[in-house]
C-alpha positions in Angstrom: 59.8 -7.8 42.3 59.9 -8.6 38.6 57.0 -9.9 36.7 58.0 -13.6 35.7 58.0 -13.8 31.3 54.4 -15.0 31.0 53.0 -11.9 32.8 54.9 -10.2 30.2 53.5 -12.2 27.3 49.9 -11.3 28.6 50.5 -7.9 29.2 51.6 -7.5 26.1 49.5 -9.8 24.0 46.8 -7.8 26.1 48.1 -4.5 25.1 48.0 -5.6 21.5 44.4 -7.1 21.8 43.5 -3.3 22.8 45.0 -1.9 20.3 44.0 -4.0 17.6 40.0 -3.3 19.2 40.3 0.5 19.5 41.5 0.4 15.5 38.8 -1.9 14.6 35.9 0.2 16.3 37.3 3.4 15.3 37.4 1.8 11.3 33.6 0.5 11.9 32.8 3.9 13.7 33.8 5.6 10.2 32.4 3.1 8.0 28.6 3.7 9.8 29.2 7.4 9.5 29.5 7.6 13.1 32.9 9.1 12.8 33.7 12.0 10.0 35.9 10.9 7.0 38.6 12.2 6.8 40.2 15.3 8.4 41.5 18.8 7.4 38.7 19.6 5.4 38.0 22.6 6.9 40.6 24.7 6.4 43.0 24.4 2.9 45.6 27.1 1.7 44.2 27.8 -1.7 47.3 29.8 -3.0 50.3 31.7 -1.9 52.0 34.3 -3.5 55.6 35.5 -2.2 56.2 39.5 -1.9 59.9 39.4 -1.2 62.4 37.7 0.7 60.5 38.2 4.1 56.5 38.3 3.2 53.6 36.3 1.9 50.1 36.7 0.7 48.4 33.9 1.3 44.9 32.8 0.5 43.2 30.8 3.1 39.8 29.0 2.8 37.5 28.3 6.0 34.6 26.6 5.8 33.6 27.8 2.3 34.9 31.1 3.0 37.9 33.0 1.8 40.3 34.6 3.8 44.1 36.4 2.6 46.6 36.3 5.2 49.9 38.5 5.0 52.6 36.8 7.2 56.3 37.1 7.5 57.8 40.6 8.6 57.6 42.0 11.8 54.0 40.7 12.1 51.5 38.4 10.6 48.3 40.2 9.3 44.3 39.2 9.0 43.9 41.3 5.5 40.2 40.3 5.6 37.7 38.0 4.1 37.0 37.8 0.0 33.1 38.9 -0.7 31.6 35.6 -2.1 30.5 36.3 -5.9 27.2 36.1 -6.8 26.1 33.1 -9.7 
């Protein structure tokens, strides 16, 4: 049995009222500091450097930390974390 075309007006004029209130709170949830700003902070390639046709050095930084990555090849390689210089 179909729905007649006003239960399909409401449904969707209710759908979009949900939307619409999930956007809202999750704008007001980042604006109280409820919700982080912003994403992807975490982890950012700082550089990459290209070996030859088939590898890469890259460097990698985690939470404040460095890391260089070797990848392509037959496998991908953890080459270890950069000791943090002293100021």
């Amino acid at each position: 049995m179909l729905l007649e075309t006003t239960q399909w007006i409401w449904a969707a004029g209710a759908l979009i009222a949900m939307v619409a209130l999930m956007l809202l709170l999750g704008r007001a949830a980042r604006l109280t500091g409820l919700a982080p700003r912003g994403g992807g902070q975490r982890l950012r390639v700082e550089e990459s450097l290209a070996l030859d046709a088939r590898r890469r050095l890259t460097l990698v930084r985690i939470d404040g930390r460095a890391m260089v990555l070797l990848t392509g090849g037959a496998t991908d390689l953890c080459l270890g974390w950069v000791p943090e210089t002293a100021p």
